[in-house]
N, C-alpha and C positions, 0 to 999 in steps of 0.2 A: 189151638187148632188153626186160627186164623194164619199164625206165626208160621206155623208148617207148611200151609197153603202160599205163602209168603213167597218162603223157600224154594216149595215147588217150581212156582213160577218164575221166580228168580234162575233156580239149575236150568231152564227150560230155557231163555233168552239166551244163556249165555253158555249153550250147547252146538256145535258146531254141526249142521244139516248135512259133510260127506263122512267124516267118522265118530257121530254122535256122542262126544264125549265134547272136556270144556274146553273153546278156544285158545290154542297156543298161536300164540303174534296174531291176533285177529286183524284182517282188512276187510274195509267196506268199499264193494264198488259204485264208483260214481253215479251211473245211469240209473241201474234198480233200488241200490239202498243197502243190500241184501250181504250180510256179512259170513266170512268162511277163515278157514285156519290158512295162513299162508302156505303150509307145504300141501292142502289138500286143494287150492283154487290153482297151482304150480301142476299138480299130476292132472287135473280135469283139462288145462288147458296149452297140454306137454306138446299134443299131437296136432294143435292150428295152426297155420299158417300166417300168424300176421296179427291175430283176434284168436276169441277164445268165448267161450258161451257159458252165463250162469250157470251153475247147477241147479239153482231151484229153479229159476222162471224162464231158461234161458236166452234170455237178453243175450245181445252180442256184445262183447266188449271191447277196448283194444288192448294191444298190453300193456300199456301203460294209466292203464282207467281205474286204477284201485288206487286208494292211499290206507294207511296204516290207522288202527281207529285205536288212541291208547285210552281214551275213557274205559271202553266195552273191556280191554284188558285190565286197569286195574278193578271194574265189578268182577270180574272172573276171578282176580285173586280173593275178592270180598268174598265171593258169592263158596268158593272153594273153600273158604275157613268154614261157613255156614252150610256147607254141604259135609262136613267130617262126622264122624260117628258119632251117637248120641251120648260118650262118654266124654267126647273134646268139645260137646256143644257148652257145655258148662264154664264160666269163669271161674277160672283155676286160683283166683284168689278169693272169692267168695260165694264160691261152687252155687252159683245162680244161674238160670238160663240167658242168653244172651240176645238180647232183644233190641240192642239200640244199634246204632252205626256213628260212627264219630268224624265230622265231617271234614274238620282237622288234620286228625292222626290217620284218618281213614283204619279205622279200626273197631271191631266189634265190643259192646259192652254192655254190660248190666245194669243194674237200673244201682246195686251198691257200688257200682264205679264212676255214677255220676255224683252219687251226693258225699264222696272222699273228695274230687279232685271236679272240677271244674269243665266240661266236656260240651261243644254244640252238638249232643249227639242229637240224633232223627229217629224215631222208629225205621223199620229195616222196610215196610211196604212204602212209608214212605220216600226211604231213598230208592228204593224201585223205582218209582213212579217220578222221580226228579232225573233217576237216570234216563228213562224211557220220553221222558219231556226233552230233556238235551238233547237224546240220538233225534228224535222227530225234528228238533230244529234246525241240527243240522243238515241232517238230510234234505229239507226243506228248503235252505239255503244253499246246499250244492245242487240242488234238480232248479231253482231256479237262476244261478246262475251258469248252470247248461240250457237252460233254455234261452237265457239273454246272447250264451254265444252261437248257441244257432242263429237268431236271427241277425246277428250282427255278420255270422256268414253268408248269412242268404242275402241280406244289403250288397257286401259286396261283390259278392255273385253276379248279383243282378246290374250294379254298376260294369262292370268287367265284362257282358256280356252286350249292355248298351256302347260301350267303347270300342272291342270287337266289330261291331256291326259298323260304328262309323267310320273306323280303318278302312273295311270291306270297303263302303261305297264310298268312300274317299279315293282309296287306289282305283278302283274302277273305273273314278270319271279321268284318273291320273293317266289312263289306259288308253280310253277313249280320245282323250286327248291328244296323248303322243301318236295314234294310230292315224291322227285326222291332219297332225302334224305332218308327221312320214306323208301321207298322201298328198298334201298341199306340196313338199322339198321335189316329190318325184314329180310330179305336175312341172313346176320350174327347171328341175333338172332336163324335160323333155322339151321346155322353151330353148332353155340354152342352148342344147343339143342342135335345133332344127337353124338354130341362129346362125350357130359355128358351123354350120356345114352349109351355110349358102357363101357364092364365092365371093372373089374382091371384086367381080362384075358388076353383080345383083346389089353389093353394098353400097358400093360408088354411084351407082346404077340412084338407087333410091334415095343416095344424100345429096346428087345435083336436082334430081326434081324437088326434093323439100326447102333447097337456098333457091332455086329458079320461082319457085311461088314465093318463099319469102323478099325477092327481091320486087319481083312486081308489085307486091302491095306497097315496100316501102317507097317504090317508085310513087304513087298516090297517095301520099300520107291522110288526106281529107276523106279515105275511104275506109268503112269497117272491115275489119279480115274477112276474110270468106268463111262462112261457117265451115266446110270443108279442110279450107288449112290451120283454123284454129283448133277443131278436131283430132285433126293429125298430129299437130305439134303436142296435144297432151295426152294423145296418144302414147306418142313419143318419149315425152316425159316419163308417164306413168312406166311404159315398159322395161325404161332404162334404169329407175329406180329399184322396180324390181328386180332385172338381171344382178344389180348389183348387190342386194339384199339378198339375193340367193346366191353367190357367188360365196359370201362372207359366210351366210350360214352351212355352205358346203364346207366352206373351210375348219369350222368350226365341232361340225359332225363328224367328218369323215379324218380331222387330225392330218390334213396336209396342209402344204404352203407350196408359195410360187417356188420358193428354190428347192423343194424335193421334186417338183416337174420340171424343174430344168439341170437335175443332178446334182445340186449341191447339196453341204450337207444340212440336217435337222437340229436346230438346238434342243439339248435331251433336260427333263428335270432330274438331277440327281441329287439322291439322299443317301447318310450312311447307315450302315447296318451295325447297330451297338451289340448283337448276338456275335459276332467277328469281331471282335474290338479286344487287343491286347489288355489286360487286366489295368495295363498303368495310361490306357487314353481315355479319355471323358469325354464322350459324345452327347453335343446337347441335343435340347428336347427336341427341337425342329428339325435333328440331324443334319445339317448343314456343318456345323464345326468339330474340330478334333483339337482336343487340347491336352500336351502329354502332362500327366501326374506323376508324384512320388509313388505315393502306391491307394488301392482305392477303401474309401471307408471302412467297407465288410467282402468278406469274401467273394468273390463273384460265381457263377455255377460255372462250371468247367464244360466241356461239352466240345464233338467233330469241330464246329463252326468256328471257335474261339481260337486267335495265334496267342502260341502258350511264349515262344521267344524271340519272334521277331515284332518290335510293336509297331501294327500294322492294323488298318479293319480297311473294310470292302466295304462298298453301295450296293442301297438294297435292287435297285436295277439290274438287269441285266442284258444282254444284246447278243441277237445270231443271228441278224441282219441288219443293211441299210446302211447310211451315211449318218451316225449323230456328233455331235459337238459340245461339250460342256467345257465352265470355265472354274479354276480353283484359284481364291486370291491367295497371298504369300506374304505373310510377316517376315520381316526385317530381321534375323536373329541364326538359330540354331539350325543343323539340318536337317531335310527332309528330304520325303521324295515322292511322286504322283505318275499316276499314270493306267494301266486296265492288267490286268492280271484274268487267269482263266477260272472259272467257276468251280474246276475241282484240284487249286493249285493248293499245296504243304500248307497244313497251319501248326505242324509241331516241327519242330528242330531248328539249329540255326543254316542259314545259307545265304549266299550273294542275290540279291533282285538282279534278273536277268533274262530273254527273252528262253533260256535252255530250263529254267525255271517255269515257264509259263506266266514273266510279269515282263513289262514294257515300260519301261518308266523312266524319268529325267528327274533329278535333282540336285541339292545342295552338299558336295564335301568339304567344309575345312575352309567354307567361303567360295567356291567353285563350282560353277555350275556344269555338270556333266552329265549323259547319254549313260542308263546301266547296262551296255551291252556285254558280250561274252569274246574272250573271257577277261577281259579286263574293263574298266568305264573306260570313256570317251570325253576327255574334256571340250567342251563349247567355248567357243571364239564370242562369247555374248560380251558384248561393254560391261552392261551393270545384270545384276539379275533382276529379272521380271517382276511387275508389282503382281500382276495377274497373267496365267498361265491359263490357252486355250487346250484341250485335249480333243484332237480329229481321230474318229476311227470309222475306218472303211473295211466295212464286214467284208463285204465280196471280193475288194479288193485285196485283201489280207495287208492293209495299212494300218499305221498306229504314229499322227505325227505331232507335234507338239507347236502353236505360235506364240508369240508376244500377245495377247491379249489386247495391249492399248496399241503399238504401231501394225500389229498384225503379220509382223514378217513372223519367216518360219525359222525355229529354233534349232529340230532336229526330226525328222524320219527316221523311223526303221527299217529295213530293208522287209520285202513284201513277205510275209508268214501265211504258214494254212490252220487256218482255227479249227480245220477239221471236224463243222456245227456244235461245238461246244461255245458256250455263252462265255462271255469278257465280262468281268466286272468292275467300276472305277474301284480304285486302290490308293491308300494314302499310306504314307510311311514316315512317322518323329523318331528326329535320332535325341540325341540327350539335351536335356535344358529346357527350359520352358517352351518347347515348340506348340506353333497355332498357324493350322492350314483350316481356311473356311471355300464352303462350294457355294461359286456364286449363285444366285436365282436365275 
């Protein structure tokens, strides 16, 4: 009787709660504990979005919150031989009831199949009860180590949220700052202002009374200065200090210099653009250099941007206004060529660099230094060629001219072009051989 009750209980664990029959591929989910057949916990949780809910308690879970429980399945093949009809309950070799479990073979046996052969079998309640001790501690061990990774989330939650807040009031005071800044520059800028607009009267005017009192005193060397004109003079001091200090930082804010107010032109920072870069030129990290290769390690991505046959790449700069200037040094060797090309010039096919092209450029033939204009080059009357090549380009003025770099004469112009507000971009160009054009800083 016991033995049946055994059973009972046994078919009872390892019956599945959506189609009340025994566990096929049993999973247990994480959170509850609570175990279901894998195609029956698959239909419960067919129609969620994202999660899915116990069937018995329902707990939320994710989809990913069950693992596979193979213990519970091999008791269900156990518990399945001792659940067959009361004609296979019998050992079939010594037609006795079968009452032990073999912890080994994991197989059912009789009390005449221990004492032929050698077996750690268990009574069948008590490998119930060893089964039911394992699932508990398992379980016990995955509910506390989900409860160790809760709170190791909530740690850093909570750190993540203290670090947040110090960004917050970090940039705020970065705010308040810069805003107190701005208002101290315009403060100066309206010194300046009132400065520059008094005449060369009132200046002159006020720099002979300031040497007429300094000359009196020094006339009396034995006398202290007059508190008035030593007032003044650091008056003086102090004002001019700042004029000057606000002059610099205007320059420095606002991204001008003295020769863009008196029309010349701007030295520009240029780098190159390795997204443009012919598959055979290696642009380094700091984009300043172009060095022609055999061919490159791995594939490169192909793409609008890239010139597929003429090897060529472009600065990631671009210009559609103003006067800038930048400089390109020039190795001693193979040829090349430099110069600004327009921003939506050919990157596939072959063709001449030319201004009918939408490229402007001067370089090296065959040891000769020439102008690529149309339709033929232009050879230059240069002695030697250039260690370092200047590039002038005058938006407004639709110029494009080239100097010596170290003597500073001029190489060659192009005759005035219409950009028609489309952007120029610098442009480098290796012809065969080890070629290396670097842009200077």
């Amino acid at each position: 009787m016991a033995a049946g009750n055994a059973v009972e209980n046994l078919q009872e664990e390892t019956t599945c709660a959506v189609c009340l029959d025994f566990f096929r591929d049993p999973v247990m989910l994480l959170d509850c504990g609570h175990n279901f057949c894998r195609r029956c916990l698959d239909r419960c949780s067919a129609g969620a979005a994202g999660a899915g809910s116990c069937p018995q308690c329902r707990s939320p879970f994710p989809t990913d919150g069950f693992r596979p429980n193979r213990q519970l399945a091999n008791v269900v093949a156990a518990v399945q031989e001792l659940a067959t009809p009361a004609a296979e309950e019998l050992c079939q070799r010594h037609r006795q009831p079968l009452t032990l479990f073999c912890r080994r073979d994991r197989i059912l046996l009789c009390v005449a199949c221990t004492q032929h052969r050698a077996h750690p079998a268990v009574p069948l309640e008590e490998a119930a009860r060893e089964y039911r001790s394992r699932v508990d501690t398992q379980k016990r061990k995955l509910l506390a180590a989900l409860e160790g990774l809760r709170r190791a989330l909530g740690k850093q939650e909570s750190r993540f949220l203290t670090s947040l807040g110090r960004l917050r009031r970090g940039l705020e005071e970065q705010r308040r700052g810069e805003a107190a800044e701005l208002a101290r520059l315009r403060r100066r800028r309206t010194e300046l202002q009132a400065k520059c607009r008094q005449t060369d009267r009132d200046l002159l005017r006020d720099a002979q009374i300031t040497l007429s009192r300094c000359t009196e005193w020094r006339a009396q060397p034995s006398l202290p200065p007059p508190p008035s004109l030593e007032a003044e003079l650091e008056d003086f001091v102090l004002k001019t200090n700042m004029l000057a200090e606000a002059v610099k930082q205007f320059k420095d804010i606002l991204g001008c210099s003295l020769e863009e107010d008196s029309g010349r032109y701007r030295r520009a920072t240029v780098t190159l653009d390795p997204a443009t870069a012919h598959p055979q030129i290696l642009v380094s990290a700091d984009g300043r250099t172009a060095e022609r290769r055999e061919s490159p390690p791995a594939p490169l991505p192909s793409g609008t941007e890239r010139f597929e046959s003429l090897c060529c790449v472009l600065g990631r700069q671009g210009f559609a206004g103003g006067r800038h200037r930048w400089a390109v040094e020039v190795r001693p060797g193979p040829d090349w060529a430099l110069g600004v090309a327009r921003e939506f010039v050919s990157r596939k096919g072959c063709f001449g660099l030319s201004p009918q092209r939408g490229v402007w450029a001067v370089g090296q033939w065959l040891g000769q230094l020439q102008a690529l204009t149309w339709p033929s080059p232009t050879p230059l009357p240069h002695g030697h060629v250039p260690r370092r090549i200047e590039v002038d380009l005058d938006y407004a003025g639709g110029r494009v001219a080239f100097r010596d770099g170290d003597s500073e004469s001029e190489i060659f112009a192009f005759p005035p072009a219409a950009f028609a507000g489309e952007r120029l971009r610098p442009l480098l160009w290796l012809g065969e051989g080890p070629a290396l054009l670097t842009l200077c800083p």
